[in-house]
RODO-2510 file (C-alpha; in nm, 4 decimals, decimal comma):
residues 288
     n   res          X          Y          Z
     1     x    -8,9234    11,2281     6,8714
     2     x    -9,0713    11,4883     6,6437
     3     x    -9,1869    11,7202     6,9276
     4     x    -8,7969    11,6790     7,1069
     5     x    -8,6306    11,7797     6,7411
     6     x    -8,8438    12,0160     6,7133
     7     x    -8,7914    12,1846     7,0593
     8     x    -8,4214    12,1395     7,0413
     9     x    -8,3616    12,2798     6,6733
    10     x    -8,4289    12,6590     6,7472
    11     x    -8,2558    12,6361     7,1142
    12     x    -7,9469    12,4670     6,9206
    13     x    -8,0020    12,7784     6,6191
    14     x    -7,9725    12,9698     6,9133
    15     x    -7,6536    12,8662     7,0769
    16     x    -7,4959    12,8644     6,7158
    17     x    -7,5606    13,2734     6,6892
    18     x    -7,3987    13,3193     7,0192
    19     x    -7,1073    13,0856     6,9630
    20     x    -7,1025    13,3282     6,6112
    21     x    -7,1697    13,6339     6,7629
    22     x    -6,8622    13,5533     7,0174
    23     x    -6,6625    13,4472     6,7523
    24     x    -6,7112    13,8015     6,5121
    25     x    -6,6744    14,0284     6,8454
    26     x    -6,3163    13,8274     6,9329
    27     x    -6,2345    13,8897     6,5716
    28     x    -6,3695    14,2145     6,6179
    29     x    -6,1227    14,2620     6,9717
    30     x    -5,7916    14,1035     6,7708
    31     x    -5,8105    14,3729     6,4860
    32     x    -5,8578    14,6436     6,6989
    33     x    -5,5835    14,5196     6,9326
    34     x    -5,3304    14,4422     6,6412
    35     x    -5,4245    14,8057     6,4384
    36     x    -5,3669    15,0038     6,7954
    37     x    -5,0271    14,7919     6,8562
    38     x    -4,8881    14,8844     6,5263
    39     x    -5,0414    15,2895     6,5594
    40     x    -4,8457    15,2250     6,9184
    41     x    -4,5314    15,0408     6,7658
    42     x    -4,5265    15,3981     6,5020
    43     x    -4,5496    15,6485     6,7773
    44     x    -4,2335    15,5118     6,9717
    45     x    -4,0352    15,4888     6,6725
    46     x    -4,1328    15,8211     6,5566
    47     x    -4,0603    15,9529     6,8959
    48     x    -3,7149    15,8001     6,9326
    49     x    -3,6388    15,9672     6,5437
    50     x    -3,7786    16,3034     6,6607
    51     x    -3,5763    16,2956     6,9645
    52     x    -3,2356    16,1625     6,7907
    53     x    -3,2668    16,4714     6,5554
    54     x    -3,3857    16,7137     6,8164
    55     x    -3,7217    16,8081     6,6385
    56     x    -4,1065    16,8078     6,7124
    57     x    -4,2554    16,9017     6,4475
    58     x    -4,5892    17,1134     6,4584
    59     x    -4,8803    17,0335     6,3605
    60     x    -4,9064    16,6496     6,4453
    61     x    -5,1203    16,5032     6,6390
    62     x    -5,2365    16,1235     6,7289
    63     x    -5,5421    16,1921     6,4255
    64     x    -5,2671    16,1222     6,2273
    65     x    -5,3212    15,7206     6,1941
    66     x    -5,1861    15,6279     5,8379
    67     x    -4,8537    15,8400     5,9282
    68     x    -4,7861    15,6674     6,2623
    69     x    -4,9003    15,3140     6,0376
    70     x    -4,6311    15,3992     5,7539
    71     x    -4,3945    15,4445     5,9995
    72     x    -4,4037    15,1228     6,1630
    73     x    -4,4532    14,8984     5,8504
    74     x    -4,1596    15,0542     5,6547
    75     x    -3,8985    15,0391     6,0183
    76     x    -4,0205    14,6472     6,0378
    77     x    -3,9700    14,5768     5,6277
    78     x    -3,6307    14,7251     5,7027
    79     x    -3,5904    14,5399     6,0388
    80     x    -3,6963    14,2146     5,9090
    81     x    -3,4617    14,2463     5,6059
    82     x    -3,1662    14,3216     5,7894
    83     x    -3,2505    13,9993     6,0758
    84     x    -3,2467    13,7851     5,8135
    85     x    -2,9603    13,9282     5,6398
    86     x    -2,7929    13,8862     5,9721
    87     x    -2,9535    13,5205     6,0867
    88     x    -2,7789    13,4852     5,7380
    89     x    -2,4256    13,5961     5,7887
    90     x    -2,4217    13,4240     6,1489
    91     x    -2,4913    13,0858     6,0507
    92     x    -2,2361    13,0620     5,7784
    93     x    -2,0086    13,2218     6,0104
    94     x    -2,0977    12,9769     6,3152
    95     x    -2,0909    12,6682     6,0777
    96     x    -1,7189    12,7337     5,9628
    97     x    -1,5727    12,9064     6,1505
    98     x    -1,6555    12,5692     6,3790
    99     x    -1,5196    12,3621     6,1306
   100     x    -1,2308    12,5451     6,0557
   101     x    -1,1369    12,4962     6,4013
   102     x    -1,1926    12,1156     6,3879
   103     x    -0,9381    12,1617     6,0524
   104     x    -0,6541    12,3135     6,2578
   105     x    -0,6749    12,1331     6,5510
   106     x    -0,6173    11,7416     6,5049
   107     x    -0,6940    11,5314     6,7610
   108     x    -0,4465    11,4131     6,9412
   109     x    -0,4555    11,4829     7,3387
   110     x    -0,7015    11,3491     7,5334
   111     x    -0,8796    11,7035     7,6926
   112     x    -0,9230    11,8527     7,3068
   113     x    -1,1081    11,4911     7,2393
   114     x    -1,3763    11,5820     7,4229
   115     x    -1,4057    11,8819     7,3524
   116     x    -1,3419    11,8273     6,9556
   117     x    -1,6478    11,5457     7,0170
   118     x    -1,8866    11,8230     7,1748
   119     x    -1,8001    12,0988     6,8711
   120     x    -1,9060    11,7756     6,6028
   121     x    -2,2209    11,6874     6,8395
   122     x    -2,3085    12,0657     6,8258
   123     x    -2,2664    12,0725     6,4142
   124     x    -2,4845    11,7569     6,3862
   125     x    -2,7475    11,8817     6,5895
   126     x    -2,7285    12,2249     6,4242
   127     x    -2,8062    12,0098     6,0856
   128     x    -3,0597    11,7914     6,3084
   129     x    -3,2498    12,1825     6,4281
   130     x    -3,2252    12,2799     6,0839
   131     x    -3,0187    12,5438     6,1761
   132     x    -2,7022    12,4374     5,9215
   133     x    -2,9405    12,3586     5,6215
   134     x    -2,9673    12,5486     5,2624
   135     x    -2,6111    12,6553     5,3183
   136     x    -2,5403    12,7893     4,9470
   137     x    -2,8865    13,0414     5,0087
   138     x    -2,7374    13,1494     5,3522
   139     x    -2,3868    13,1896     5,1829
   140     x    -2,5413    13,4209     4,8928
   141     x    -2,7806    13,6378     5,1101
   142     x    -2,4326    13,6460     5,3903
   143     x    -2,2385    13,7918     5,0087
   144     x    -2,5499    14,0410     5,0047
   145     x    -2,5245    14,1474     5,3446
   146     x    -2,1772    14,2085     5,3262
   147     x    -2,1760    14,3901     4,9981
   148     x    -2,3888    14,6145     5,2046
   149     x    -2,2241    14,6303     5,5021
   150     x    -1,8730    14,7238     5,3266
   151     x    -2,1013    15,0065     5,1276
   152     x    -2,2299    15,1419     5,4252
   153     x    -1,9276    15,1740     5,6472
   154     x    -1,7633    15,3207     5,3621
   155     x    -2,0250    15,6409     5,3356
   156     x    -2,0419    15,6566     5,6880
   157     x    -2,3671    15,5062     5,8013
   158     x    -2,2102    15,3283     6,0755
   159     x    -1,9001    15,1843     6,2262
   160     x    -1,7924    14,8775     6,0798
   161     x    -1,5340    14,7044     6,3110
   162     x    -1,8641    14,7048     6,5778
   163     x    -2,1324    14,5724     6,3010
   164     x    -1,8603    14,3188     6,2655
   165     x    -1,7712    14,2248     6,6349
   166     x    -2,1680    14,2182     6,7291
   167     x    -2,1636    13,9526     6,4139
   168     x    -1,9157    13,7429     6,5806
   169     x    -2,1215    13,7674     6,9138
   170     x    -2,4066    13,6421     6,7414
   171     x    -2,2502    13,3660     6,6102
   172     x    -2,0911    13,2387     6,8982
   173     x    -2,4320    13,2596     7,0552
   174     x    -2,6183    13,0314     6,7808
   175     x    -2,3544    12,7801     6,8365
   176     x    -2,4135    12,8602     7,2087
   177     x    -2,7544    12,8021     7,1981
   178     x    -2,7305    12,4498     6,9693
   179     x    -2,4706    12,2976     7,1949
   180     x    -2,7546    12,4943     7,4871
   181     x    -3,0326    12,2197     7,3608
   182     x    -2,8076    11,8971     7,3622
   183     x    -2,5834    11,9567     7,6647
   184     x    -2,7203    11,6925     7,9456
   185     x    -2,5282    11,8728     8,2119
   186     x    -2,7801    12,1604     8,1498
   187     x    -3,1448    12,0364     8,3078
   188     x    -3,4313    12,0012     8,0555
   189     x    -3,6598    12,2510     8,2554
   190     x    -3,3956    12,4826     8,2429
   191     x    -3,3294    12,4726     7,8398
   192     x    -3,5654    12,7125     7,7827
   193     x    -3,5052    12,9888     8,0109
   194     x    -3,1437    12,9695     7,9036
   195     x    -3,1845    12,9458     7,5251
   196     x    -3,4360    13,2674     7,5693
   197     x    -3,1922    13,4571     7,7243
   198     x    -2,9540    13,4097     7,5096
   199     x    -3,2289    13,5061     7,2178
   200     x    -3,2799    13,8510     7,3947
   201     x    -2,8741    13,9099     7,4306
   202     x    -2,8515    13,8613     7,0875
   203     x    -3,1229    14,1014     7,0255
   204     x    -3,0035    14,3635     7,2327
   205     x    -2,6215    14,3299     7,0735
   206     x    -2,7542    14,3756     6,7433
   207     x    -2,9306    14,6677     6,8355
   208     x    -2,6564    14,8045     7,0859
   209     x    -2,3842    14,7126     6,9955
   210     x    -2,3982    14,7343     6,6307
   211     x    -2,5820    15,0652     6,6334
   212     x    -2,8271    14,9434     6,3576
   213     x    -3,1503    15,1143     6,5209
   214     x    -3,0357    15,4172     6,4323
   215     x    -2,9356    15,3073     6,0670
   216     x    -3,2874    15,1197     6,0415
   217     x    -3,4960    15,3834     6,1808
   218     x    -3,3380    15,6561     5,9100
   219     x    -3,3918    15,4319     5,6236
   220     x    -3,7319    15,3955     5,6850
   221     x    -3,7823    15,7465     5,7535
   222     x    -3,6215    15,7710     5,3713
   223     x    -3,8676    15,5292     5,2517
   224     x    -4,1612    15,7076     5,3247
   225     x    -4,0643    15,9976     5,1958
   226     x    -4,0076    16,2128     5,5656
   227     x    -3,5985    16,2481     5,5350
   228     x    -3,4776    16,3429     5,1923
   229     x    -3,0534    16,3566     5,1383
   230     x    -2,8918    16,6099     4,9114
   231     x    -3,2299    16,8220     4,7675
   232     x    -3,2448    17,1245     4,6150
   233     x    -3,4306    17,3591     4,8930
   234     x    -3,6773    17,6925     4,7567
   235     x    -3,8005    17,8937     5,0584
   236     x    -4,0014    18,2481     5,0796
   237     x    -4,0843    18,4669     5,3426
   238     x    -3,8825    18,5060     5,6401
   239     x    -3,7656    18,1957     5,6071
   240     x    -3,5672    18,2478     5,2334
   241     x    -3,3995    18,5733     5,5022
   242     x    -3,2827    18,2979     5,8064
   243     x    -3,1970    18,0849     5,4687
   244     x    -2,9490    18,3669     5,3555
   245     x    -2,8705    18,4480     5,6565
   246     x    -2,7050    18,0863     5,7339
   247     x    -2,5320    18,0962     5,4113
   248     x    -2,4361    18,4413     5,4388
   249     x    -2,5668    18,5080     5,0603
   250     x    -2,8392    18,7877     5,0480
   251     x    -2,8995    18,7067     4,7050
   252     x    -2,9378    18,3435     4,6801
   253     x    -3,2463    18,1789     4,5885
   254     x    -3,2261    17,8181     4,6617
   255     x    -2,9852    17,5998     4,8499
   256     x    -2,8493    17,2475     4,8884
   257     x    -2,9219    17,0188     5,2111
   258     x    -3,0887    16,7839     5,3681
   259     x    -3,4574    16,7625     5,5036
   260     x    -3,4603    16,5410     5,8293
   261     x    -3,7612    16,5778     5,8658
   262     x    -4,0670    16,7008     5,6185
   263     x    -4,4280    16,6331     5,4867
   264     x    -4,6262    16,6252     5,7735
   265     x    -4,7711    16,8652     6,0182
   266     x    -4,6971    17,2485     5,9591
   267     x    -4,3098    17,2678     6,0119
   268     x    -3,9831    17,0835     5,8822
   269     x    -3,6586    17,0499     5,9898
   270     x    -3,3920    17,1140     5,7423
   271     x    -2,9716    17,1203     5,7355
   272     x    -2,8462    17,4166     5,5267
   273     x    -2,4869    17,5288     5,5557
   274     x    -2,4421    17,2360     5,8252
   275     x    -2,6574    17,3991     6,0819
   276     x    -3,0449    17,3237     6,1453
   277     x    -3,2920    17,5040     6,0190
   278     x    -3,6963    17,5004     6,1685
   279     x    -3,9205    17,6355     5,8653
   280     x    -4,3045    17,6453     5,7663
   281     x    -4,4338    17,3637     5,5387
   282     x    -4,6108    17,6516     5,3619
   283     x    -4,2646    17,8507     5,3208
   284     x    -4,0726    17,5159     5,1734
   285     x    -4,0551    17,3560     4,8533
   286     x    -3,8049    17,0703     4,7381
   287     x    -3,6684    16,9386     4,4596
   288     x    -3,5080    16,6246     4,4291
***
């Protein structure tokens, strides 16, 4: 017994460095896959930005990682708030606007039994999924979301009769997708396939239809410190001339506008006078 223990204990020691080994190099394999997904994730949002405002700006290359990284993080804080402002919104709106249509329609004839039956089954199984829970918390962040909703379409930032007819879409789809889960006539193989479908509709009408990407994508662009509204713009060199030139004041030395684009590689796109302006980094300074 002592010799087999004794034989066995370094081939097990063994076996447990590999197993370890495997272990730190998969480890090793997820980071790197998850840090190159998110450098990845930056690039296409950056690119979609730089193409919306019709600029490439000089100077930047793939080297620069913690750009492309900022990018990504601040578009998915801004994402992730506004999905859960929205989940928000659409389940109070599901939840009564389906009671409020069990309200005004009594029961009385026979065909809006049944169907009065399947909107209470899909409410009780909504509560059952969890999905009509914490009501009063979904009711303040839905008085949130349409503070800033009603804020936004007032300056501008987008159009608010589709923010609120995607809203309504979604809606009817979470109630879709309840009533989806419980419906017999619908084949329990095929529950799935239909209730992700319905997930990636909703997805693409929030994005689509609501025009949000575009709203998302600036404000992270503002967080970062890349897109700067209303700043007080100093130039030199020839381009202070194309400056006074667009303003069509020789002796002006700084100007209001916007930077769409600034802080990173060589050049920066700025909006003087309401037209677009392409100047050095080393030309620019702004105040704001």
């Amino acid at each position: 017994m002592v010799d087999s223990f004794h034989f066995y204990t370094p081939l097990a020691y063994k076996w447990s460095q590999e197993v370890i080994s495997i272990k730190n190099i998969l480890n090793m394999n997820i980071a790197k896959n998850i840090y190159l997904s998110l450098i990845g994730g930056g690039v296409v949002v950056f690119m979609i930005y730089s193409m919306r405002i019709g600029f490439l700006p000089t100077g930047l290359s793939l080297s620069d990682v913690i750009f492309f990284l900022l990018v990504i993080i601040s578009f998915s804080i801004f994402l992730t708030f506004s999905l859960a402002i929205w989940y928000s919104m659409s389940v109070v709106t599901s939840y009564y606007c389906s009671m409020f249509i069990l309200l005004l329609a009594p029961n009385k004839k026979i065909k809006r039994k049944e169907w009065r039956g399947k909107l209470k089954a899909t409410l009780k199984a909504g509560r059952i999924m969890r999905v009509y829970v914490a009501l009063y918390a979904h009711l303040i962040i839905a008085f949130v979301g349409g503070v800033i909703l009603f804020i936004g379409g007032a300056n501008g930032m987008f159009d608010g009769k589709f923010v609120l007819l995607s809203l309504l879409f979604t809606a009817f789809f979470i109630t879709l997708i309840i009533y989806t889960c419980i419906d017999k006539m619908v084949k329990k193989e095929d529950k799935r396939s239909t209730v992700i479908s319905i997930l990636v509709l909703i997805f693409v009408l929030f994005f689509m239809l609501s025009d949000m990407a575009p709203v998302l994508s600036d404000a992270g662009m503002k967080y970062i410190g890349v897109r700067k509204i209303n700043v007080t713009i100093l130039l030199k060199g020839s381009d202070l001339e194309m400056a006074r030139h667009l303003t069509g004041k020789q002796d002006q030395t700084f100007f209001k506008g916007d930077a769409l684009f600034t802080g990173v590689g060589t050049s920066s796109l700025l909006i003087i006078n309401n037209k677009k302006i392409i100047v050095k980094n080393e030309n620019l300074t702004l105040s704001f």
